[in-house]
C-alpha positions, 0 to 999 in steps of 0.5 A: 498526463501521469499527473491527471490521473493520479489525482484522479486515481487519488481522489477515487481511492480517498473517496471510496476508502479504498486504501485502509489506514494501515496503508503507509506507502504511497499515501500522503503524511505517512511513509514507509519509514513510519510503517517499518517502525510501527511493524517493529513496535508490534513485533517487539511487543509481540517477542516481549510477551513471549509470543511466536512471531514469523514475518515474510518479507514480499517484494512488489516493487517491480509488479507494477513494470510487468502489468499489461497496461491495457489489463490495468486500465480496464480493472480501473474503468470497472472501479470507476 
């Protein structure tokens, strides 16, 4: 089951580009590794030029756990 509806999810996100190119994790060929490098690439070029830099650091990994599966469900039918 979890199988159908991520296809189905993954072919409305690719679909409608919801997910921007930036997205690293959770999509296919990209991974939070390649994100972490491509963050420390700009925030390096960023100190090298002289420039401020302040990074916050946000935790989502369990909001998905705490999330009403019925609230879920419906955002996504509305989505289509």
């Amino acid at each position: 089951m979890e199988q159908l509806i991520l296809g189905v999810i993954n072919k409305h996100v690719e679909e409608k580009v919801v997910i921007g190119s930036d997205q690293r994790g959770f999509t296919k060929g990209k991974s939070c590794l390649t994100n972490l490098i491509a963050f420390y690439d700009g925030m390096t070029s960023w100190v090298d030029e002289g420039r401020a830099v302040d990074v916050v650091y946000l935790d989502f990994s369990k909001a998905f756990g705490t999330v009403s599966h019925n609230i879920l469900t419906g955002k996504l039918r509305k989505c289509g």
